[in-house]
C-alpha positions as CSV (number, residue, x, y, z in Angstrom):
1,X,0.0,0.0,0.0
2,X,2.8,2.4,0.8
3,X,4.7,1.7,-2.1
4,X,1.5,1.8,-4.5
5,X,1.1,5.8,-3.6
6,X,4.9,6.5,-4.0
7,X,7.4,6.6,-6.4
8,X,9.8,4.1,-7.2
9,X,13.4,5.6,-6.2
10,X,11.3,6.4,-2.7
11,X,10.6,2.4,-2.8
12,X,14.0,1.6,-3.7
13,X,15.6,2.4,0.0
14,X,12.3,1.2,2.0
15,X,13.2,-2.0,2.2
16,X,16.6,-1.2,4.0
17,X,15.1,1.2,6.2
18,X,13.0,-1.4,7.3
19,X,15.5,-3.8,8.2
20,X,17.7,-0.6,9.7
21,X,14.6,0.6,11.8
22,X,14.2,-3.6,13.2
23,X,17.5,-3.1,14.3
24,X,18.0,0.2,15.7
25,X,14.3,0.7,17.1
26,X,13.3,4.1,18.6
27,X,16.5,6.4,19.5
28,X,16.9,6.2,23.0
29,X,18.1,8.8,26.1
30,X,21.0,6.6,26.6
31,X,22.1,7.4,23.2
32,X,24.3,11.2,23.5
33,X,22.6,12.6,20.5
34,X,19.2,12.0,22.0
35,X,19.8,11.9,25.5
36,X,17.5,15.1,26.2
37,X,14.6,13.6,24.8
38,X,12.3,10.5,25.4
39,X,11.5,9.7,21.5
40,X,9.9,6.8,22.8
41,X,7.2,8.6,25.1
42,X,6.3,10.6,22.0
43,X,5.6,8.3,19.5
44,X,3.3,6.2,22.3
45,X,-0.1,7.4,21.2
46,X,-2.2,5.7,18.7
47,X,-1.5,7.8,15.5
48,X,-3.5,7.2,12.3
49,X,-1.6,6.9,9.1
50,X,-2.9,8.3,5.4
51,X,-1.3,5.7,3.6
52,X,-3.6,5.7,1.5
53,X,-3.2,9.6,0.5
54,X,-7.4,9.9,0.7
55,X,-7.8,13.5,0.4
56,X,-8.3,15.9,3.6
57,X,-10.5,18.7,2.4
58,X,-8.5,21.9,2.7
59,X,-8.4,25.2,0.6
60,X,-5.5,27.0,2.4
61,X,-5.9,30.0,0.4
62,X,-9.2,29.9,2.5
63,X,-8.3,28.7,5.6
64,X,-4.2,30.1,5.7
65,X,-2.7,33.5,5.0
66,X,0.6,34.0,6.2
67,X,0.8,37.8,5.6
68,X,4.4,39.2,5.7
69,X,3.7,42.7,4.5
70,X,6.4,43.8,2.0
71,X,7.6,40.3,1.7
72,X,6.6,39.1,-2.2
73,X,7.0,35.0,-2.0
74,X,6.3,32.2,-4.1
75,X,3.8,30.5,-2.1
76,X,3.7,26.6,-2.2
77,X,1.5,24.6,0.3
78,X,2.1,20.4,1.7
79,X,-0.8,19.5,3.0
80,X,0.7,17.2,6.0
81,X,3.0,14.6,4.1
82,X,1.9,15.9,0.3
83,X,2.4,18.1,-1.8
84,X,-0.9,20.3,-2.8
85,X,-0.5,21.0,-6.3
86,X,-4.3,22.4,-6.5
87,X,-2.8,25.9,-5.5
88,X,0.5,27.1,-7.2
89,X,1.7,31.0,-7.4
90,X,0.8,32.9,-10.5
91,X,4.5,34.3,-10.7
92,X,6.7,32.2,-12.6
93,X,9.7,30.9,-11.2
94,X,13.3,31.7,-13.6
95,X,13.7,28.9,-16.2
96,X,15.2,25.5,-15.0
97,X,14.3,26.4,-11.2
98,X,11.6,23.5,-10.2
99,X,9.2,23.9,-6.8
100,X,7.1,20.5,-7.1
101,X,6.1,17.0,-5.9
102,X,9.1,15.3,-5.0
103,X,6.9,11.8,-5.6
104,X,5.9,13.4,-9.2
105,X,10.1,14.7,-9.7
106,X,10.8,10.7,-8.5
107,X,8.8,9.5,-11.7
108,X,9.1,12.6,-13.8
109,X,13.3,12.2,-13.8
110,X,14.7,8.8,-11.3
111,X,18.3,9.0,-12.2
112,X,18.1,12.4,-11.1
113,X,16.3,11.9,-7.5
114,X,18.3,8.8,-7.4
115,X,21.7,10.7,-6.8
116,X,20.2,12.7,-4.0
117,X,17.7,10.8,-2.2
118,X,19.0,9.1,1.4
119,X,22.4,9.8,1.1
120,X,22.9,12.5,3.4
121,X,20.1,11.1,5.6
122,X,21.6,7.3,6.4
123,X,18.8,4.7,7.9
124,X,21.8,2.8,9.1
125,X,22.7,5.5,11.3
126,X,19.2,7.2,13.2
127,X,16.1,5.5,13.9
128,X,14.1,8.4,13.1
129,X,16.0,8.4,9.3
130,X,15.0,4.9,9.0
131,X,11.1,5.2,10.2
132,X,10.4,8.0,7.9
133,X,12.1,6.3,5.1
134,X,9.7,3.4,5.6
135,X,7.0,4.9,5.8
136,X,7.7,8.2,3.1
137,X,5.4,8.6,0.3
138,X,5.9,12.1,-0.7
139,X,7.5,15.3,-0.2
140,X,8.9,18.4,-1.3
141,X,11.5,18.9,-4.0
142,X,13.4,22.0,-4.9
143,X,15.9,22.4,-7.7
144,X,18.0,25.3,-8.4
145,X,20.2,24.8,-11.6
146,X,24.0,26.1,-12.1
147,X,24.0,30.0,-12.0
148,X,20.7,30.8,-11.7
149,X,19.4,33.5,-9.2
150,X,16.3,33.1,-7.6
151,X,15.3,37.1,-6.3
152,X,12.0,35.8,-5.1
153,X,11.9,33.7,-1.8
154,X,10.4,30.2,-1.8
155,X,7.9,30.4,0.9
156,X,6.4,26.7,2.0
157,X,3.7,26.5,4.1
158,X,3.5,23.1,5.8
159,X,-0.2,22.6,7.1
160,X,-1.2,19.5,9.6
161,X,-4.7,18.8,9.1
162,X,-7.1,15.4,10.4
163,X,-9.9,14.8,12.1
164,X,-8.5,12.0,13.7
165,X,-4.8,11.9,16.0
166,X,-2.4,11.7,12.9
167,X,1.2,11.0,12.1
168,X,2.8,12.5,9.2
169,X,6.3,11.3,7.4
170,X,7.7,14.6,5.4
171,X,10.8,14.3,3.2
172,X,12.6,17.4,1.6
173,X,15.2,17.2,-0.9
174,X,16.8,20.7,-2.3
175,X,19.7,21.1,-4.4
176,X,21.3,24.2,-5.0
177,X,23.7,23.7,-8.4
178,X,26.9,25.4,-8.4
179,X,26.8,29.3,-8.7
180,X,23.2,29.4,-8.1
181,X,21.1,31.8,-5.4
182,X,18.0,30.9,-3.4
183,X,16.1,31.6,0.0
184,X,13.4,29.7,1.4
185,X,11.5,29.8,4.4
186,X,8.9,27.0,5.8
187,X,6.7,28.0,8.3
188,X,5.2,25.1,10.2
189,X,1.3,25.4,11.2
190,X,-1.7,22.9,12.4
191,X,-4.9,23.6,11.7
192,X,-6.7,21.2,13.9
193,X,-7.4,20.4,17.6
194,X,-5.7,17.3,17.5
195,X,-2.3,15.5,18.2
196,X,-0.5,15.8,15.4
197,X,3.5,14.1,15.0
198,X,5.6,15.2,11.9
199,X,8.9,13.4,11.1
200,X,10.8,15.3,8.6
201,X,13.8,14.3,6.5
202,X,15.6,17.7,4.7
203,X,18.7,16.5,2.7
204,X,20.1,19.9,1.4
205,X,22.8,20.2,-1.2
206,X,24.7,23.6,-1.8
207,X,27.0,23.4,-4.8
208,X,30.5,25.0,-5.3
209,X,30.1,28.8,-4.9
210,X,26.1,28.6,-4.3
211,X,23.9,30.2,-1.5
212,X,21.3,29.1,0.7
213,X,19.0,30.9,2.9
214,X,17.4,28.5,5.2
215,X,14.7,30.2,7.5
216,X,12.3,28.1,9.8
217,X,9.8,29.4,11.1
218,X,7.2,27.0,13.7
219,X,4.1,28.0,15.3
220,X,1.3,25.0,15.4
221,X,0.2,24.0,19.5
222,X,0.7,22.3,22.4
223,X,-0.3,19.1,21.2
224,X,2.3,18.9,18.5
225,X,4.9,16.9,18.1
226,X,7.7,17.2,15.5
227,X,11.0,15.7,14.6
228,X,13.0,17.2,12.1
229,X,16.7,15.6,11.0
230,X,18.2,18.4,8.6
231,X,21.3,17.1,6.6
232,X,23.2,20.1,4.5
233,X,26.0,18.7,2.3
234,X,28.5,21.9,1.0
235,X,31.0,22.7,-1.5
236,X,33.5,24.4,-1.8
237,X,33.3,28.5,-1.5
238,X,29.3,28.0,-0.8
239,X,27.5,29.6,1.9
240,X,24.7,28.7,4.1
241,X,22.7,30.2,6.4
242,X,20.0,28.3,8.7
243,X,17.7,30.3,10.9
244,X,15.6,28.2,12.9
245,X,12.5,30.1,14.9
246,X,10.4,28.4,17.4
247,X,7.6,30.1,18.9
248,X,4.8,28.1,19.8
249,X,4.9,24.3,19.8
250,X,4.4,20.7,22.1
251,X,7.7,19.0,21.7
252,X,10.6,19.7,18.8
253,X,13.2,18.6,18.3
254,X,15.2,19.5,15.6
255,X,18.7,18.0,14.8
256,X,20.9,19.9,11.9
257,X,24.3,18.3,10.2
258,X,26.3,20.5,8.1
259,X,29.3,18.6,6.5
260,X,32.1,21.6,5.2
261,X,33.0,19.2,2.0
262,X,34.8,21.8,0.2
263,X,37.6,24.9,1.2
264,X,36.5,28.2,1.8
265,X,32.9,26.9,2.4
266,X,30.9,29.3,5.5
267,X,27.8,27.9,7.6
268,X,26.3,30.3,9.7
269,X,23.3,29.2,12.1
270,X,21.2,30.4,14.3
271,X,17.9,29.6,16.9
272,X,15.8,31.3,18.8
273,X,13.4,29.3,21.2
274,X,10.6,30.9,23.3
275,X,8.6,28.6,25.3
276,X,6.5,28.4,28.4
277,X,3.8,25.9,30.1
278,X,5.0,22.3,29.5
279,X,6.2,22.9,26.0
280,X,9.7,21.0,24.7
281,X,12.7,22.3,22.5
282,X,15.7,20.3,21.8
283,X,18.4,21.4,19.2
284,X,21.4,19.2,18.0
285,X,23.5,20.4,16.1
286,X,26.9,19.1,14.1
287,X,29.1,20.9,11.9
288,X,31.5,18.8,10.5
289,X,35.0,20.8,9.1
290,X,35.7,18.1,6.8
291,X,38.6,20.2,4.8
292,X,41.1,23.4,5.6
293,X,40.1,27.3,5.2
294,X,36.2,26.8,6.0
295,X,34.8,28.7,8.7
296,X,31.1,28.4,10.6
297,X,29.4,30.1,13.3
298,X,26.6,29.1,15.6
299,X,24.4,31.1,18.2
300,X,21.5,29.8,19.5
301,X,19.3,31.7,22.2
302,X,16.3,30.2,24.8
303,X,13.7,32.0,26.6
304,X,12.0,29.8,29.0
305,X,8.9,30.6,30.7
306,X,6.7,28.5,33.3
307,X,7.7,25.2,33.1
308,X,9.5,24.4,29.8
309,X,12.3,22.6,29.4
310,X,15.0,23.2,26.8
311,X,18.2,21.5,25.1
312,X,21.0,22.5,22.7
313,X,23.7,20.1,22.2
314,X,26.0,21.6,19.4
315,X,29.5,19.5,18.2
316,X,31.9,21.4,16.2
317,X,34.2,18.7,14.7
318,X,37.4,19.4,13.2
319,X,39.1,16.7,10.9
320,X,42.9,16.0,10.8
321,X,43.9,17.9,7.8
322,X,41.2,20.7,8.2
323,X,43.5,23.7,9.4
324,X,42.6,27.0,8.9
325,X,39.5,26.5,10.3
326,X,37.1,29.3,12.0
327,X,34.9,28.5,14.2
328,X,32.7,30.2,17.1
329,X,29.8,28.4,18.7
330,X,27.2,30.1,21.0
331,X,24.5,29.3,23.4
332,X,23.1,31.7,25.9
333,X,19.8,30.5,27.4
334,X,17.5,32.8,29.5
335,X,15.1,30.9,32.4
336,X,12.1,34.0,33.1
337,X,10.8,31.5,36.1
338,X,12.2,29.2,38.5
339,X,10.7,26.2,37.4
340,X,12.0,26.6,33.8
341,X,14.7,23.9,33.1
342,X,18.2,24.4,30.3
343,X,20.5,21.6,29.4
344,X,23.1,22.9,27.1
345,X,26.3,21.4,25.9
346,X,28.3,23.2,23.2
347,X,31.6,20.6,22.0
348,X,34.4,21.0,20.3
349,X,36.0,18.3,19.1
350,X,39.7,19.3,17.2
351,X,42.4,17.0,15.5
352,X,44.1,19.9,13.9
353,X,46.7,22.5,15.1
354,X,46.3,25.8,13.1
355,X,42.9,26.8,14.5
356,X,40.6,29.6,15.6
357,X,38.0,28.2,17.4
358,X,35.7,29.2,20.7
359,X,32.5,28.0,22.7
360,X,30.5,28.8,25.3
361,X,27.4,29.0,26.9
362,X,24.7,30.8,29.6
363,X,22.4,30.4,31.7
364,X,20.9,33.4,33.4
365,X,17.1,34.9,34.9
366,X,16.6,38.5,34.2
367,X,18.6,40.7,35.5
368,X,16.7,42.5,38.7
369,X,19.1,45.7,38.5
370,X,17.7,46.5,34.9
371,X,14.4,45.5,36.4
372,X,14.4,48.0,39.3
373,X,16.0,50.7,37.1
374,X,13.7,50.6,34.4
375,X,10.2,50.7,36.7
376,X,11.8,53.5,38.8
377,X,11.6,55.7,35.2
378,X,7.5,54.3,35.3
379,X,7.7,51.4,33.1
380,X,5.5,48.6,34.4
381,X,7.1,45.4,35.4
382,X,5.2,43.8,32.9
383,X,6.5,45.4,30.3
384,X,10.1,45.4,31.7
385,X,10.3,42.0,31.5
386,X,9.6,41.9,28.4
387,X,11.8,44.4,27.0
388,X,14.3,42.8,28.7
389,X,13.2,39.4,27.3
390,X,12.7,41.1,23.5
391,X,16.2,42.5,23.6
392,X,17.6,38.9,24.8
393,X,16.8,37.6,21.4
394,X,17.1,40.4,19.1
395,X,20.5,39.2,18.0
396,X,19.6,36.1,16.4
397,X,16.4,38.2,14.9
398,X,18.4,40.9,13.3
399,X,20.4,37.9,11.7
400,X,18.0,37.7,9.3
401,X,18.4,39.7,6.0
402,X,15.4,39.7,4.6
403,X,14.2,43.0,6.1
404,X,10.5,42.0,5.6
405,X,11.0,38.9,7.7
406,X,13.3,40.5,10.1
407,X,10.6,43.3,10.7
408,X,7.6,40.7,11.4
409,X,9.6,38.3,13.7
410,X,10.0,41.5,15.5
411,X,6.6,41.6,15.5
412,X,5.7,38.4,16.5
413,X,7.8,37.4,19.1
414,X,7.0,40.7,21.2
415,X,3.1,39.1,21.2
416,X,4.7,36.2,22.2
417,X,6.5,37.7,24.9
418,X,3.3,40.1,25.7
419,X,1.1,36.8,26.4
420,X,-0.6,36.7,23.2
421,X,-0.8,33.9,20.7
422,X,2.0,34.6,18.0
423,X,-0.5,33.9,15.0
424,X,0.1,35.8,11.5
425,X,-1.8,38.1,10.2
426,X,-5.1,36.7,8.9
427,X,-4.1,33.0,10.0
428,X,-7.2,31.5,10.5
429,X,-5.8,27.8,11.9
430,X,-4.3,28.9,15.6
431,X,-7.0,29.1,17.7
């Protein structure tokens, strides 16, 4: 049944994931990579599966607007593991550039797919890789071919919708040719009062002298659940940037791998996590400096309220050979309550001796000097706190350089901060 609504290069691997998944099983807290959450715990419900890809009724032009004034996209949709190719953008995309199906890419060009798909994301290696491989039908596929400059971003709306408690299996497979331009943001949203779990697969390939812009943006509820293994392959003199943005969810976690294949390559990433009540955010992270003269930098910033819990783990590894290397890691974590918990552990891991590299981390409550100054000049302590809060972040916000973007994160995450649910403007699905 699952192979009948999928593509053939997607059936290909399943088999081996299969056996992989019999003999890995569920990624456990014992293991170091997942030792900050219980994967097990999450996947306990009874979740229904769509294997059968019956179509959920959904017009998101209807139901979804995700307004960033100034900000001209072109707006694709998936519809929980699917692509919805009922609603495609008007504007045309440059020649060559493809934003489709990646189960209609899979029997539209195989050799193609073929060279991409699973070999970043190993099923030998993660549970998780091998479950959604199993059980992947369809996904999203992006192509940018050599030289070409894509000025508009790619904006992909991923949408969780059932009537039931559903799991979804996403996969995501961009490829940026050599010399070629592109920025894309997802922005994660569930439309329904129900329990909702999302594995995603991204397998991301940045060719010699390419750019990526990788923005994430999540906001669904508290009954969500989402697992999301990112694996970024780059060439040499390429340049990535991953911003990932969590601001309302249940329980992420999100684990990025960067591999620094060619010199002069430069990943830069950044997070910024607000959370409060029971919610979960776990970020893993590993940049691998496979070669000399590539350089990568990392900051990642928490705001926990109530009684959240949040994680970063972040390994910089440097490879015998790789000198030159410049690297600065960054984790400063900010607990508003007493109850909030942080586990951070930043790594360095080094086997070559012409270096520049630094770590560190925080972890900190609001500062009650700047608290007591700033309500003796009137200001509420309300409102203090979240200045104070707002200001915390506003590093990894202003990292962004889409201005449009920049400007309504800004937006958002002062409601956020303020109490209010962080919804765009004329979302209709958070409640």
């Amino acid at each position: 049944m699952i192979c009948e609504h999928s593509a053939s290069v997607l059936n290909d691997i399943r088999e081996q994931a299969f056996v992989d998944f019999q003999r890995l099983g569920f990624p456990t807290q014992k293991l170091e990579r997942y030792k900050y959450t219980d994967v097990a715990k999450a996947f306990a419900p009874d979740y229904g599966l769509n294997l059968r890809h019956i179509d959920i009724p959904v017009d998101p032009y209807e139901v979804f607007r995700c307004d960033v004034p100034n900000l001209s996209t072109s707006l694709y949709f998936v519809v929980n593991d699917r692509f919805y190719d009922k609603a495609l953008p008007h504007a045309s995309l440059p020649e060559g550039v493809q934003v489709m199906s990646l189960a209609q890419a899979a029997t539209e060009n195989p050799h193609f797919i073929e060279k991409y798909y699973g070999r970043l994301a190993r099923t030998s290696k993660d549970g998780l890789n091998a479950l959604n491989t199993m059980f992947c039908q369809d996904g999203l596929f992006i192509h940018v071919p050599k030289g070409v400059v894509v000025d508009r971003p790619i904006q992909i709306i991923n949408i969780l919708r059932a009537d039931v408690d559903l799991m979804v299996n996403r996969r995501v497979l961009i490829v940026v040719e050599e010399g070629a331009e592109v920025k894309v943001l997802f922005c994660d949203h569930a439309l329904d009062d129900h329990q909702f779990l999302a594995t995603q697969i991204s397998e991301i390939y940045v060719g010699e002298n390419a750019h990526l812009e990788l923005y994430e943006l999540e906001e669904t509820h508290v009954k969500n659940h989402r697992f999301a293994n990112t694996y970024v392959d780059q060439q040499r003199s390429s340049t990535a940037t991953i911003d990932s943005i969590t601001l309302h969810n249940g329980l992420t976690r999100n684990r990025t791998d960067v591999t620094l294949s060619g010199e002069y390559a430069e990943t830069r990433m950044y997070g910024c996590v607000v959370a409060d009540k029971q919610q979960h955010v776990d970020n893993n992270t590993l940049i691998d400096h496979r070669v000399p003269n590539c350089q990568s930098t990392e900051l990642y910033k928490y705001v926990l309220d109530g009684e959240a819990v949040g994680a970063f783990a972040g390994r910089v590894l440097v490879r015998e050979g790789a000198q030159k290397t410049i690297s600065q890691e960054t984790n400063a974590n900010l607990c508003a309550t007493d109850t909030a918990r942080m586990y951070t552990q930043p790594m360095l891991e080094i086997y070559a001796d012409d270096v520049k590299c630094s770590h560190g981390s925080t972890v900190g409550q609001l500062n009650e000097q700047a608290l007591f100054y700033m309500r003796q000049r009137g200001i509420p302590e309300s409102e203090a706190r979240m200045l104070l809060k707002f200001a915390f972040v506003g590093e990894v916000l202003d990292s962004i350089t889409l201005e449009p973007l920049r400007d309504r994160l800004h937006y958002l995450v002062e409601k956020r901060f303020r109490g209010e649910l962080s919804k765009c403007e004329g979302c209709k699905l958070c409640k």
